[in-house]
C-alpha positions in Angstrom: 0.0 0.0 0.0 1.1 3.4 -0.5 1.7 5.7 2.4 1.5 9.3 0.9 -2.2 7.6 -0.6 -3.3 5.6 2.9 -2.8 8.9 4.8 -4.8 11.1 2.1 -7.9 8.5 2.6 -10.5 9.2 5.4 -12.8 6.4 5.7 -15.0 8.4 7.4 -15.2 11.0 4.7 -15.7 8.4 2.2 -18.3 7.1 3.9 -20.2 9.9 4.2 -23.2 9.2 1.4 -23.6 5.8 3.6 -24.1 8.2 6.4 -27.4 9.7 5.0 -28.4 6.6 3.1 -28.7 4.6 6.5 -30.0 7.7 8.2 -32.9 7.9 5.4 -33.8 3.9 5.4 -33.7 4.5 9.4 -35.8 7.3 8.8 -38.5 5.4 6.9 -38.6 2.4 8.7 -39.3 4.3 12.0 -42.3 6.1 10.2 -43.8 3.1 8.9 -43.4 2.0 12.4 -44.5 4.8 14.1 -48.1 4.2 13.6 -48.2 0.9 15.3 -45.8 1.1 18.1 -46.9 4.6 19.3 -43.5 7.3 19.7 -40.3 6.1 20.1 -36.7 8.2 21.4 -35.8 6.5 18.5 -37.6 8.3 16.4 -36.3 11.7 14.3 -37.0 15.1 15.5 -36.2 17.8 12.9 -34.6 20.2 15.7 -32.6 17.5 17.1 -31.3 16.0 13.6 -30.2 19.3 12.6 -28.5 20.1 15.5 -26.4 16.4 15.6 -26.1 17.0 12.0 -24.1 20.5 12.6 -22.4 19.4 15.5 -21.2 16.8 13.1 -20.1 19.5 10.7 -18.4 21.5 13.1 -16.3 18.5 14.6 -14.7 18.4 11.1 -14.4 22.2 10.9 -13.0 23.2 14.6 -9.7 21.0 14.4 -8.3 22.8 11.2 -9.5 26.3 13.2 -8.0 25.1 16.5 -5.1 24.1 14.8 -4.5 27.8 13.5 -5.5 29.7 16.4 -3.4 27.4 19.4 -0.6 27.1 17.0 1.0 30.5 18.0 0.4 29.9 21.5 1.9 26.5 21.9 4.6 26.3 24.7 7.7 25.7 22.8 6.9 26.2 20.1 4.8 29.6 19.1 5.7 32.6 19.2 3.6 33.5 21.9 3.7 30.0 23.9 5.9 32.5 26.7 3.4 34.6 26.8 0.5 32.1 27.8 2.7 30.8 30.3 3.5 34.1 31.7 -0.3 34.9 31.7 -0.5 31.3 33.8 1.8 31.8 36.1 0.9 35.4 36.5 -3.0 34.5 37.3 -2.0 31.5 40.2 0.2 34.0 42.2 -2.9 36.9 41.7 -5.5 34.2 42.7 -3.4 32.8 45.4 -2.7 36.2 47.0 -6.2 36.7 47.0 -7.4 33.9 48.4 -5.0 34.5 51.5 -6.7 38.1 52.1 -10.3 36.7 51.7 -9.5 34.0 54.8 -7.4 36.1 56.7 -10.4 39.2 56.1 -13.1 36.4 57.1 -15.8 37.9 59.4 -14.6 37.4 62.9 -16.9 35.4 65.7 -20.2 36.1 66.4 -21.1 38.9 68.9 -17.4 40.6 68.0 -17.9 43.8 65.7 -16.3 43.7 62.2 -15.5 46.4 60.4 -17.0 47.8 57.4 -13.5 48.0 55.4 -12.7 44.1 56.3 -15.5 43.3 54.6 -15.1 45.8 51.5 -11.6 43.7 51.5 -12.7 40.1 51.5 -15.7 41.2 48.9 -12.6 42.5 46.8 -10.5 39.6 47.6 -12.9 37.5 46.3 -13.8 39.2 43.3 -10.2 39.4 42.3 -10.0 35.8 43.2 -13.2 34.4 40.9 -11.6 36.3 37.6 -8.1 35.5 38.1 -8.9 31.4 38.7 -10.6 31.0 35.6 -8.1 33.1 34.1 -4.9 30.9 35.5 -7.6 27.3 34.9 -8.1 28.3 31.1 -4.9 29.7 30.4 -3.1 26.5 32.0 -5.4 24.1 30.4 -4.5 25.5 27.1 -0.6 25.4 27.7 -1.0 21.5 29.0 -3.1 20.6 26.1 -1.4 22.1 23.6 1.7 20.8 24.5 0.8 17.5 25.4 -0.7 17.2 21.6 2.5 18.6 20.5 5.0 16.1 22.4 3.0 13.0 21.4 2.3 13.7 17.9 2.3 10.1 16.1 4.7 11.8 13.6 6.9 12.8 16.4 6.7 9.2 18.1 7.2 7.6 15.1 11.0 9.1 14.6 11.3 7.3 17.9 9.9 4.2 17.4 11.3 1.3 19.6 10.2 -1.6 17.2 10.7 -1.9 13.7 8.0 -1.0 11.1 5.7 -3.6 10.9 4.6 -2.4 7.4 1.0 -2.2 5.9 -0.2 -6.1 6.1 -3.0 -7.7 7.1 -1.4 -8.7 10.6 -0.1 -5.0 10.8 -4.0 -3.7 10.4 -5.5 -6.0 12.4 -2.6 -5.2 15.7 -3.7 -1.5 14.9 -7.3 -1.9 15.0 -6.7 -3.7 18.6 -4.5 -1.6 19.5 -6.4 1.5 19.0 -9.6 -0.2 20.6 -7.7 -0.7 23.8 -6.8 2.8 23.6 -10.3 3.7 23.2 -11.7 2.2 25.9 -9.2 4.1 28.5 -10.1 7.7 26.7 -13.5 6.9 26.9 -13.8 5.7 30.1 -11.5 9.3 30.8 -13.8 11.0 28.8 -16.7 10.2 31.7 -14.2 10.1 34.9 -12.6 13.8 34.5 -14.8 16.7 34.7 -12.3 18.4 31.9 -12.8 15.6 29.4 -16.8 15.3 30.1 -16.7 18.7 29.2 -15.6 17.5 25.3 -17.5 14.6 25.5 -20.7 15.5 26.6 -22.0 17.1 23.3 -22.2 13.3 22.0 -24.6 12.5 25.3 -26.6 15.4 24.7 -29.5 14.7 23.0 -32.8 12.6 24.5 -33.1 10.8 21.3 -31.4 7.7 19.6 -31.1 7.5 16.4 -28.3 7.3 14.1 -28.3 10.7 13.4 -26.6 10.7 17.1 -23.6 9.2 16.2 -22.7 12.2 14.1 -23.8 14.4 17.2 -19.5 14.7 18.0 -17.6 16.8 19.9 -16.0 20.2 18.9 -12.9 20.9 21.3 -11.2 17.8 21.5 -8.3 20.2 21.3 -9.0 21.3 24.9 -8.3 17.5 26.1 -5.4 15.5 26.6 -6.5 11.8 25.8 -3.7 8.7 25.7 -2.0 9.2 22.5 -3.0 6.8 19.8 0.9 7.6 18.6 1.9 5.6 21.3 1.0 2.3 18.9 3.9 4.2 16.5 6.6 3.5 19.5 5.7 -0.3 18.5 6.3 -0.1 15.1 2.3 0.7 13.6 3.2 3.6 11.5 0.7 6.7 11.7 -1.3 5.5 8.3 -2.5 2.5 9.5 -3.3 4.5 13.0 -5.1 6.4 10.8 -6.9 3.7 8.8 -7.8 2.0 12.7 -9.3 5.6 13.5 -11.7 5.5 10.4 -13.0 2.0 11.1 -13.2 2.4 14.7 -15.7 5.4 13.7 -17.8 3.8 11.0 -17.8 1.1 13.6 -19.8 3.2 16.3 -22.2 4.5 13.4 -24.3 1.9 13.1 -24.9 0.8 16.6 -26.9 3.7 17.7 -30.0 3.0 16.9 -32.8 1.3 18.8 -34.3 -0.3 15.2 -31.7 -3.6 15.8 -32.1 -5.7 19.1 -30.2 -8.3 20.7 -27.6 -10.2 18.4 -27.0 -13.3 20.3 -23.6 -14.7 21.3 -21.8 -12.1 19.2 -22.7 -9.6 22.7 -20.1 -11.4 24.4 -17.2 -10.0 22.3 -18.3 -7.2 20.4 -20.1 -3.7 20.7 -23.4 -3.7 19.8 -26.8 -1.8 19.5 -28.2 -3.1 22.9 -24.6 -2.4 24.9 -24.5 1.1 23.5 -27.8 2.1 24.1 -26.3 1.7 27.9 -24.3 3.7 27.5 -26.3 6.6 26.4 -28.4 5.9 29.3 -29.4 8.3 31.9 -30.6 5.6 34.1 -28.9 5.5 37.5 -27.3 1.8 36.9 -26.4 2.8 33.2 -24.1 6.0 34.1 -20.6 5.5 32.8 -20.6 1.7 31.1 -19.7 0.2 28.2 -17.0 2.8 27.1 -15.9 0.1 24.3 -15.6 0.6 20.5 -15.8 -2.5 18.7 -15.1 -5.1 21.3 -16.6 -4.7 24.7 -15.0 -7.5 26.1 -12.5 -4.4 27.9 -15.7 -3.4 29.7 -16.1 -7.0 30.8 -12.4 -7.2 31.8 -12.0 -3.9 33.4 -15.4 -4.2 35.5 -17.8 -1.1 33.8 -20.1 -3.4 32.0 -23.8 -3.2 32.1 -26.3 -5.5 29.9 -29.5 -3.6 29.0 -32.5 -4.6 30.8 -34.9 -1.9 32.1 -36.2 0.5 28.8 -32.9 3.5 28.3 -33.6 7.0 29.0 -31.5 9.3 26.9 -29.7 12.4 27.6 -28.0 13.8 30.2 -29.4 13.2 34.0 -29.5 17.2 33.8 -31.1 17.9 30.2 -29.7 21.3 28.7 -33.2 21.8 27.2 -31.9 23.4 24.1 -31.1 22.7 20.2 -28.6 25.5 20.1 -25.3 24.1 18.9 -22.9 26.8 20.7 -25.1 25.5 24.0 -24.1 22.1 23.1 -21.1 22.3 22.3 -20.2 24.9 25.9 -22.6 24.2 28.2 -20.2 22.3 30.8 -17.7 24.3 30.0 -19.8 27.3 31.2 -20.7 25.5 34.4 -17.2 24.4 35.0 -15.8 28.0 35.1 -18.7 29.2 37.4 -18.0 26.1 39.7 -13.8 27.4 39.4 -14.9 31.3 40.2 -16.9 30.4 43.3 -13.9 28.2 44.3 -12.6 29.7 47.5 -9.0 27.3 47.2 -6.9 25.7 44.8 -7.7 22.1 45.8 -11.5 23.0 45.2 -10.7 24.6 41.9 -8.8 21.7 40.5 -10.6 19.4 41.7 -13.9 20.5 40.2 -12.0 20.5 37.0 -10.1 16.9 36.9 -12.1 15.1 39.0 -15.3 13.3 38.0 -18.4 15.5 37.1 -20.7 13.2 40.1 -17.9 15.2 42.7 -18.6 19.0 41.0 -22.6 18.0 41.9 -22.1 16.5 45.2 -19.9 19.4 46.1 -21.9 21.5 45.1 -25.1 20.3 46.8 -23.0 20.0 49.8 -21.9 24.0 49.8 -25.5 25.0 48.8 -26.7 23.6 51.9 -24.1 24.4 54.2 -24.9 28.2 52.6 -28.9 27.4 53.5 -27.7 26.1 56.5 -29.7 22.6 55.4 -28.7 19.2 56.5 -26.2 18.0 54.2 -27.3 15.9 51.1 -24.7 13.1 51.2 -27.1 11.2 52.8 -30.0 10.9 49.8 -27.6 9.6 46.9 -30.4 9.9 44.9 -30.2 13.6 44.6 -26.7 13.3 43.8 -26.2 11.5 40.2 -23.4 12.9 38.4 -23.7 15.5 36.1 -24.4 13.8 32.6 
């Protein structure tokens, strides 16, 4: 096979007419259906179609804009990759010096008097404090993912490859296709364990229906995550056109098993991905949250304990629904949250913990600070009002 050819193909770009031709027969059987089953999440809904369908669009636009924009300001290598830094570094002292005012400004014991200009101070403190934590949070985040893409490019790793090339053959494919399943699975399972990487992820969660329209509902900023490089397979000798040729049939993979028109497919469930696992996953249902995080095999999510058969009827979405069809809400609504939960933050182990641990933390946290502010019995004790964020 030629290389300079294998890397020009993208299977998913070729297989883009498929796309809409399965989407249409989908489409049609679901009508034809409609009138004897009653509705169905399954079925299409013109706002939410349109609104996977641009998210779709825009997943293939943002990384060529990304690229442009967080080129400049890549540690190391931009022009201006000092300057973020210095912006970084400049924003954790501000924040930390006023966090120190704010507690050491706190009002003092009941029943002492405290002074109008401690107050003005701490208000200040605080203010200061809110701005300059997102400020340092975004501005950091951007210099560790830019740099973290930049270090383990698969064309970088591949110049330091510790195996030899194991060409283009069939065994060659076939190691890459397992190997960047494996891979998958860990990212994925990431993708729900770290509030950062939920924030990417959860545009694909985001709508109540199931359909295969949803599997082009992707993610927009996957340049604002730092996943396990797939270019890690290049250290072994898979060069980065067959990681590339694993990517596109790991994806057209994933199309076709969202949909609720195909049901169980017998002993095949034991090994591989299928409708029925992967409506799981896109459940909001308590005992569905975070399983099945495989691609084409889910015997990782048997091995590594986060599988989940379907039994009770899947409820889609999110356990907190954004209500909306707006793509920018889509694609920013966690991010928005996260940086409110960061500028209330009062310390630094609150603010990075709301943004690298898990997004069930950020609401349990939360809940736990609203009522302490109410002065309400903690809600620790009803799990149910707790679910993660999804």
């Amino acid at each position: 096979m030629d290389r300079s050819r294998a890397t020009s193909r993208d299977l998913t770009v070729l297989a883009v007419p498929v796309y809409f031709a399965a989407m249409g027969a989908e489409y049609l059987w679901l009508r034809r259906q409609a009138a004897r089953r009653g509705p169905s999440a399954g079925d299409y809904e013109r706002r939410d179609t349109l609104a996977s369908l641009t998210m779709g669009l825009g997943s293939l636009v943002a990384p060529l804009v990304a690229a442009r924009l967080l080129r400049p300001i890549t540690p190391g290598k931009g022009r201006y990759g000092k300057t973020l830094l210095g912006v970084t570094v400049g924003a954790v002292v501000t924040t930390t010096a006023a966090d120190v005012v704010a507690r050491q400004t706190n009002d003092p014991a009941p029943g002492r008097p405290a002074g109008d200009g401690r107050r003005t101070l701490r208000r200040w403190s605080r203010r200061v404090s809110a701005v300059a934590g997102v400020t340092a949070v975004a501005a950091g985040g951007v210099a560790v993912t830019t740099t973290w893409a930049s270090l383990l490019a698969p064309s970088r790793l591949w110049r330091h490859r510790l195996l030899p090339d194991w060409g283009t053959g069939p065994l060659a494919l076939t190691a890459a296709i397992l190997g960047w399943d494996f891979i998958y699975y860990w990212n994925h399972r990431f993708m729900h364990e770290s509030r950062y990487m939920w924030a990417v992820h959860v545009v694909h969660h985001s709508s109540e229906r199931y359909n295969l329209s949803t599997a082009l509902r992707q993610p927009v900023a996957d340049s604002l995550g730092t996943s396990i490089p797939y270019g890690l397979l290049c250290l072994l000798g898979i060069g980065p056109e067959l990681i590339l040729t694993a990517r596109g049939v790991n994806l057209l993979y994933q199309f076709w098993i969202h949909t609720e028109t195909i049901g169980r497919l017998g002993p095949s469930e034991a090994v591989l991905n299928t409708p029925s696992h992967h409506r799981v996953h896109h459940g909001s249902n308590r005992q569905y949250l975070d399983r099945n995080h495989g691609s084409i095999l889910i015997v990782w999510d048997r091995l590594f304990g986060t599988f989940e058969p379907e039994r009770e009827t899947v409820v889609y979405g999110l356990t907190k629904n954004i209500g909306t069809f707006r793509p920018d809400r889509i694609a920013d609504h966690e991010y928005v949250d996260l940086l409110r939960d960061v500028a209330r933050s009062t310390s630094w182990s609150e603010r990075l913990s709301y943004v690298v641990r898990g997004p069930g933390w950020a609401n349990r946290h939360r809940a736990e600070m609203e009522a302490a502010g109410n002065g309400a019995r903690s809600l620790t004790s009803d799990p149910d009002q707790l679910l993660a964020i999804r």
